[in-house]
Residue frames as qw, qx, qy, qz and C-alpha x, y, z in Angstrom:
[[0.603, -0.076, 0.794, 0.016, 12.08, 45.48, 171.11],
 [0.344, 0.356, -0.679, -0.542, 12.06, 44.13, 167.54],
 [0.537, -0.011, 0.825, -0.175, 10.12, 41.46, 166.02],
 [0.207, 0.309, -0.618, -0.692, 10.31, 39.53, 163.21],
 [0.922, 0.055, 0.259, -0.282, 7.31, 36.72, 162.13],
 [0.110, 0.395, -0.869, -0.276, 9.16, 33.53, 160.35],
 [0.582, 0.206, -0.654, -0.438, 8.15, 30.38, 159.74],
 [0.640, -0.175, -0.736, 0.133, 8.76, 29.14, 163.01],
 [0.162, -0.845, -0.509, -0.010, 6.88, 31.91, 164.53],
 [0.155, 0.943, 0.045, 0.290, 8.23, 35.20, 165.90],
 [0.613, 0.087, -0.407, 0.672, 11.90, 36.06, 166.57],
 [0.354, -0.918, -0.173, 0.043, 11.83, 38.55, 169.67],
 [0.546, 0.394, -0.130, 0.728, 14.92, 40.94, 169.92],
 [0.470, -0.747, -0.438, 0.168, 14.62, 41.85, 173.41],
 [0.395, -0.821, 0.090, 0.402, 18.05, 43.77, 174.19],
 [0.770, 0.280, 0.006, 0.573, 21.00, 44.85, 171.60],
 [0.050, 0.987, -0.133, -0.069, 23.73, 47.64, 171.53],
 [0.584, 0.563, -0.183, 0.555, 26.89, 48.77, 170.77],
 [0.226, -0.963, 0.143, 0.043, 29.55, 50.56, 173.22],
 [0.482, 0.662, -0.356, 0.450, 33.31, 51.22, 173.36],
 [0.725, -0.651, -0.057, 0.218, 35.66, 50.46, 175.84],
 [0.235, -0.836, 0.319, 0.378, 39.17, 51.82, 176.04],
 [0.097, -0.443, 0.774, 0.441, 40.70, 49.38, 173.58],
 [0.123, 0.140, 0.935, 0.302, 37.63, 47.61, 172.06],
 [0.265, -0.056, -0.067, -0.960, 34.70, 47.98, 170.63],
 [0.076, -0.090, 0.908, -0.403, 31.43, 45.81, 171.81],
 [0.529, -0.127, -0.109, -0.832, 28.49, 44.71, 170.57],
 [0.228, 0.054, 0.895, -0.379, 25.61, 42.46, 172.33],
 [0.701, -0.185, -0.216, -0.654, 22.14, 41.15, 171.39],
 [0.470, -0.120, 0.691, -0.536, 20.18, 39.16, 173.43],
 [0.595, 0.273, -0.540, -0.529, 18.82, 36.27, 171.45],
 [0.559, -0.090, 0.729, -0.384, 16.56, 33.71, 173.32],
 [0.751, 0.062, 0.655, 0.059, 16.14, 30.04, 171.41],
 [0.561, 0.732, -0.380, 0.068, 18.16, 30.76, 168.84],
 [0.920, -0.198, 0.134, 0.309, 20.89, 28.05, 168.67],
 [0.315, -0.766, 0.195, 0.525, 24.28, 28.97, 167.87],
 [0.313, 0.129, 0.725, 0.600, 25.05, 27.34, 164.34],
 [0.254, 0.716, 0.639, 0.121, 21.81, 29.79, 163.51],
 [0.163, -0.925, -0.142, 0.311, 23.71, 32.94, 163.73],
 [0.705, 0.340, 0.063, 0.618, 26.00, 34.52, 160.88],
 [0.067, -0.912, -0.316, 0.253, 28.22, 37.27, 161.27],
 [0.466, 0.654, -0.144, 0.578, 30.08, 40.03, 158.50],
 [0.333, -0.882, -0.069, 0.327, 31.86, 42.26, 160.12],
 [0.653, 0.532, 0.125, 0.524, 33.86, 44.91, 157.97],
 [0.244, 0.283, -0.201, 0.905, 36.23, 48.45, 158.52],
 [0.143, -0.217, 0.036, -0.965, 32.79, 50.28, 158.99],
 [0.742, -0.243, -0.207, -0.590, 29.44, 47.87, 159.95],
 [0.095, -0.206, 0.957, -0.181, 28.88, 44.23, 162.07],
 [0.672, -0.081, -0.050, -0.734, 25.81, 42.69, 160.68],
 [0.075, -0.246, 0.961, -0.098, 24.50, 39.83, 162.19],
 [0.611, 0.013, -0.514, -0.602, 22.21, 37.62, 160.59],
 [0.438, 0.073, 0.769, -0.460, 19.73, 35.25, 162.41],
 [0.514, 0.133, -0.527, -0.664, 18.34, 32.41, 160.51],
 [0.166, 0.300, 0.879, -0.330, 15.20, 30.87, 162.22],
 [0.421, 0.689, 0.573, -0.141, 12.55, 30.50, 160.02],
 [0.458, 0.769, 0.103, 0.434, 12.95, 33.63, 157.97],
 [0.472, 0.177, -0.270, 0.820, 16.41, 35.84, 158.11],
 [0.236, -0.908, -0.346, 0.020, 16.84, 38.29, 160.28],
 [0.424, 0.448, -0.061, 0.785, 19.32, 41.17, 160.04],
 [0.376, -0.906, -0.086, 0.174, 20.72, 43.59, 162.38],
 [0.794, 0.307, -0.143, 0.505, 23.10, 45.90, 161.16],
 [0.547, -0.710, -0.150, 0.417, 26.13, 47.88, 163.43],
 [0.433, 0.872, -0.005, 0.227, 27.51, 50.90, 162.41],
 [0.788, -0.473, -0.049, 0.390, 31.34, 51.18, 163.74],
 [0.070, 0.990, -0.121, 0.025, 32.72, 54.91, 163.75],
 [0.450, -0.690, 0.526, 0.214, 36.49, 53.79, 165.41],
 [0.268, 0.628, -0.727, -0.073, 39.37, 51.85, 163.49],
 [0.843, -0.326, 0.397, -0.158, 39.06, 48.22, 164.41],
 [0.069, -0.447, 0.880, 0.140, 41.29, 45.25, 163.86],
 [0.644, 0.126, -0.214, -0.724, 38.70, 42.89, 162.16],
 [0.716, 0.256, -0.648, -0.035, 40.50, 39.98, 161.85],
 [0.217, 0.225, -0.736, 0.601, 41.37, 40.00, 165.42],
 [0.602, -0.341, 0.019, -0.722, 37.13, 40.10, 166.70],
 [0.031, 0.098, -0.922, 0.373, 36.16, 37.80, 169.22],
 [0.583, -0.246, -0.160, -0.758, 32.53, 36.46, 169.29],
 [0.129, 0.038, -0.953, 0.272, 30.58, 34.34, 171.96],
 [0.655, -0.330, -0.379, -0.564, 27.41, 32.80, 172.70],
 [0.096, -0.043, -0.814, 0.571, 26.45, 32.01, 176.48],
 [0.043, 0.389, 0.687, -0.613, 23.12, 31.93, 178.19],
 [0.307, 0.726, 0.616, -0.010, 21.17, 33.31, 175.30],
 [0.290, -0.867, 0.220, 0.341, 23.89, 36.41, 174.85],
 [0.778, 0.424, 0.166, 0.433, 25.69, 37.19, 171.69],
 [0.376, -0.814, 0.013, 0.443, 28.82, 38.93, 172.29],
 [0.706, 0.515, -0.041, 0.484, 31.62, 40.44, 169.84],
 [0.391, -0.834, 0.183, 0.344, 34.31, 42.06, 171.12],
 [0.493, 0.795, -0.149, 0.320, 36.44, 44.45, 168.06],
 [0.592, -0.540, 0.039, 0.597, 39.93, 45.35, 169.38],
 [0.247, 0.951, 0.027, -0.185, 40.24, 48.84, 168.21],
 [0.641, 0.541, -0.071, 0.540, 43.86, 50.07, 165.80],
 [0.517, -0.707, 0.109, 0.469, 46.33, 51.26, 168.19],
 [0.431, 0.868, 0.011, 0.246, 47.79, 54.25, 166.13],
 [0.266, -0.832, 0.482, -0.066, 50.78, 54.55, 168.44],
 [0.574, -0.441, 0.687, 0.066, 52.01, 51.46, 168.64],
 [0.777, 0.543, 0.145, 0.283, 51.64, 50.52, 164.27],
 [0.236, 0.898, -0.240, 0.285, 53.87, 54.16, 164.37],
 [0.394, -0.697, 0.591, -0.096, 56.48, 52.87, 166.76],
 [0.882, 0.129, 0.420, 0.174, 56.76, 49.48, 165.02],
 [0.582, 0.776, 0.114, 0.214, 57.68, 51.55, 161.50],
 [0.028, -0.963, 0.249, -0.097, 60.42, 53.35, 162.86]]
């Protein structure tokens, strides 16, 4: 568990990770009272950092080995539960378009 002090006392970071599914890549943190308009996230070829501003910043950053399709990420907040879902570069099917 992580924990940061701020201003409006101490962020807990109970649960995060990263895994891979067949076509996507997935990352989660858990992030009790934190609202949603308090949460930025980059997300580039190679990292997803996501920034948490309550009281003072917090930063988590994801390292992302696979190809992804950036533009195409999907992110949601439910029940205290920050999802992204990456949809990974299908190398077959760019190479069957080209042809």
């Amino acid at each position: 568990m992580e924990s940061r002090q701020g201003s409006m006392g101490v962020l807990e970071i109970n649960d995060s990770g990263i895994y891979e599914t067949e076509n996507h890549i997935i990352v989660y943190m858990v992030l009790p009272n934190i609202k949603k308009e308090n949460i930025d996230l980059t997300i580039s070829s190679d990292k997803l950092i996501i920034e948490i501003k309550s009281g003072k910043r917090f930063q988590k950053e994801f390292t992302i080995t696979k190809s992804i399709e950036t533009d195409k990420a999907i992110a949601t907040f439910k029940g205290d539960i920050l999802r992204v879902e990456i949809p990974k570069v299908k190398h077959g099917i760019a190479m069957e378009n080209n042809r």
